[in-house]
N, C-alpha and C positions, 0 to 999 in steps of 0.2 A: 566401493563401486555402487553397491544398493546405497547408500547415502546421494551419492553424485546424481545417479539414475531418478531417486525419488523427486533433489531438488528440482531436478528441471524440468520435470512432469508437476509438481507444485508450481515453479513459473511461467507456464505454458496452460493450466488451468487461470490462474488469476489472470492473463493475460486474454484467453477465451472469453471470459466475465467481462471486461473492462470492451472488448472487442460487439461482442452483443448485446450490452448496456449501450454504446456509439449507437447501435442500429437500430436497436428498438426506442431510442428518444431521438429519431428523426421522424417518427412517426407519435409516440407516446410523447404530453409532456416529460418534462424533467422528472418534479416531484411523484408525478402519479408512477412514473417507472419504478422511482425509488420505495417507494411504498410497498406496491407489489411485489417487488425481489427481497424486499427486508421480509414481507407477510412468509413467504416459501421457505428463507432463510432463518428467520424466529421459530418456525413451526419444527423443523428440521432440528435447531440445537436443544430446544425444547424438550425434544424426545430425546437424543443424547444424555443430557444433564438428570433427565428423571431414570432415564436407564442406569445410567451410574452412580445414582442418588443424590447427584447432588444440585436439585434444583433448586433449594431454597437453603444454601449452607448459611449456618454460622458468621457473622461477620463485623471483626472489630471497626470500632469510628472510624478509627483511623483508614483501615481499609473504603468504609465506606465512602468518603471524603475524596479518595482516592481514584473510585473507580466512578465516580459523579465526574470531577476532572476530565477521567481520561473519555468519558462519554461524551461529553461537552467537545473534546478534543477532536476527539470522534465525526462528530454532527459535523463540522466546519470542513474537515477534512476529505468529509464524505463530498458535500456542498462544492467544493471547490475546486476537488479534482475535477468532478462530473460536470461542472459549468465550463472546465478548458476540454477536457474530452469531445463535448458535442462541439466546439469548432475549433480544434485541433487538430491535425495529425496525431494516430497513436503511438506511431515514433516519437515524435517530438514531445509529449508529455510523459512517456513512458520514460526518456532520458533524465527528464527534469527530474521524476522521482528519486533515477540514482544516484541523486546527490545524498539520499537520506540518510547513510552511513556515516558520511563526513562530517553532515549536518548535526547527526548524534552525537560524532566522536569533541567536537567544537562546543554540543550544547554543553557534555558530560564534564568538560574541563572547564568554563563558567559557571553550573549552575550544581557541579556536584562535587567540583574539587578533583576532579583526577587528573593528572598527571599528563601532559601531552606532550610531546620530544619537537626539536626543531624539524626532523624527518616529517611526521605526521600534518605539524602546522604547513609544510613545502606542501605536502599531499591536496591537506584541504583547497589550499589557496589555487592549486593547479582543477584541482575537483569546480571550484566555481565558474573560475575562467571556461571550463570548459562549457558551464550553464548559460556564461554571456552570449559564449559563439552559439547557444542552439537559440536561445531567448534574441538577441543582438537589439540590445537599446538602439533604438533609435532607426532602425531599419524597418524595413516596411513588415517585416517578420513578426515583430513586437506588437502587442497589443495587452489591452487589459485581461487578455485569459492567460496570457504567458504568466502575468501576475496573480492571476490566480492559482495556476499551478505550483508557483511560487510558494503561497500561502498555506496550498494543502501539504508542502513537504513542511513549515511552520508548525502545522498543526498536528502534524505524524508526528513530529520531535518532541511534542509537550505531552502526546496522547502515550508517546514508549519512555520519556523521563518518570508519568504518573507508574507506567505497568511496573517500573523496574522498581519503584518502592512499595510495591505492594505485597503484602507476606506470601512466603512462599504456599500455604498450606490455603491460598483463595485459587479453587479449580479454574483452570484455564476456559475449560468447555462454558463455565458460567459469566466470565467476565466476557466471554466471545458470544452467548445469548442475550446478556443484558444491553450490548453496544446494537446487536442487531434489532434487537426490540426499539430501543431509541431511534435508531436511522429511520425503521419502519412507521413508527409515529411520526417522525418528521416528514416523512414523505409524505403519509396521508392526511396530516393537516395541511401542510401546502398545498394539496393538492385542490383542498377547498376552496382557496382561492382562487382558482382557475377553471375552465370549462374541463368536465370530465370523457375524453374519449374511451370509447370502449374497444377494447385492443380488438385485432381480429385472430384468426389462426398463426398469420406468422409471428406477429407480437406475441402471442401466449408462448408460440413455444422459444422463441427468445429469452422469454422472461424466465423460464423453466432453465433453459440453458446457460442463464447468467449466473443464476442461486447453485444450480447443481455445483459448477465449475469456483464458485466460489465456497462452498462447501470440502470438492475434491480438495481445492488447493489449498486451505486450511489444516485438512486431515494429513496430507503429502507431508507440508512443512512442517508439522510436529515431527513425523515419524522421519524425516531427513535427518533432520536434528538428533537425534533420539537413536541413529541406527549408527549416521558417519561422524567422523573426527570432523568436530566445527572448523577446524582451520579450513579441512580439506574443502567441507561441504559447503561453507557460505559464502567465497568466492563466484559460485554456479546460480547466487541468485540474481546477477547482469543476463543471464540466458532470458531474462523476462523482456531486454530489450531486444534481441536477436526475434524472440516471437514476437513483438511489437511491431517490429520492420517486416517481418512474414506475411502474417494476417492483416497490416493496412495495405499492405500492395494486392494480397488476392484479393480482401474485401471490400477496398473500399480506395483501392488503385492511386494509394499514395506512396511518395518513395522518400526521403529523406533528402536534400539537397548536400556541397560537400561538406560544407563550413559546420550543418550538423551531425551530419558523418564524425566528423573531426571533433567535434566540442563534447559528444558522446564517446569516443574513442579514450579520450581528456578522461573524461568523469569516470568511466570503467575503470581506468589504466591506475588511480588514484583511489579509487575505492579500493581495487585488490589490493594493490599495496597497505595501504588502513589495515584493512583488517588479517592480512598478515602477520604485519607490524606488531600489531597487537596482541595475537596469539603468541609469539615469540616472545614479548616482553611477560605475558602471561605466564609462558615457560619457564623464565628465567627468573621471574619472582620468586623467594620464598618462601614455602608456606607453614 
């Protein structure tokens, strides 16, 4: 129950973050937002990593190679969410993301050789379908951001294919500072390109409120993990759509139409199953 409870205060933070990022770049450009939440959020794991010493570990090529990748992975992902965000519904992008699981479990059987059952592949292909009906080619719904959200769940799959080779003994807290440092950089070089506004009090404390909450939700999801049986606990991370439909309707008085209701519904119903599936065949392996 402390597992279940944490994850979905973990998805109800990163959902808060992604919610006040929307709001503060309708006033903030893009990049200069990003800059500023990465400068709070670098500063913040910073201290973390030096607290627990490991700010400057040890780190084979290979690792490093590695975590260059998934940074790389990182930047794009960052970039491509936040360009369908600002003119998106945070329902509607928030759906698209839950395809990420599927998207893993499809990359994981291409690109690393494991084993995926006809059950799983039925899953997938019901998991996309459901991303058609929220995206719907060729309806007036569709546009180039849908495609970009697209892209950022692309780029999550290539940034957790890199993490999941990376040894076990490279600190978490430091691969989670170094991606924030890069995002932060990229935001304040782009932002060069642009005129700089200078936020006022309610931007400041949005941008305060985006970094904390992405912070809290970082800290939650380790210790969700960490506390309950993954079967039980990973299922609860769809509660990130449930706050996605929340928070756009009080903030920002969007609602989901049915067909996304539905394609969402789709994507949920198909991710649970996955990752089920998959602890049970995990079970039944042995070792």
């Amino acid at each position: 129950m402390r597992g279940i409870v944490l994850m979905n205060l973990a998805m109800a933070f990163f959902t808060l973050n992604d919610t006040a990022m929307k709001a503060v770049m309708e006033v903030l450009p893009m990049m200069q937002a990003i800059g500023l939440r990465g400068l709070l959020a670098t500063l913040a794991l910073a201290g973390i990593a030096w607290r627990m010493g490991v700010l400057l570990p040890p780190l084979a090529p290979r690792d490093r190679r590695l975590i260059l990748w998934r940074t790389l992975a990182e930047l794009v992902a960052t970039l491509s969410f936040l360009a369908a965000l600002i003119h998106m519904p945070i329902a509607e992008i928030s759906a698209i993301l839950q395809v990420l699981p599927l998207a893993m479990t499809l990359a994981a059987a291409l690109f690393l050789g494991e084993r995926v059952g006809w059950r799983r592949v039925l899953a997938i292909a019901t998991g996309f379908l459901g991303v058609l009906l929220v995206i719907r080619p060729g309806g007036e719904a569709f546009n180039i951001w849908a495609l970009s959200g697209l892209l950022s769940v692309a780029a999550v799959v290539l940034r957790d294919l890199a993490t999941r080779r990376l040894a076990q003994a490279v600190p978490s807290v430091f691969i989670a500072m170094v991606t924030a440092g890069a995002v932060m950089l990229m935001g304040f070089a782009g932002s060069l390109l642009g005129e700089w506004v200078t936020p006022g009090p309610r931007e400041v404390g949005l941008i305060l409120l985006a970094a904390a909450a992405l912070i809290l939700g970082l800290v939650t999801v380790v210790a969700a993990m960490r506390v309950g049986d993954v079967a039980v606990v990973s299922p609860f991370r769809y509660a990130s759509l449930l706050w996605a439909i929340v928070l756009g309707w009080l903030v920002f008085g969007h609602l989901p139409d049915a067909l996304a209701l539905t394609g969402a519904v789709l994507i949920v119903a198909s991710g649970v199953f996955t990752l089920l599936r998959e602890q049970k065949l995990k079970r039944a392996r042995p070792t």
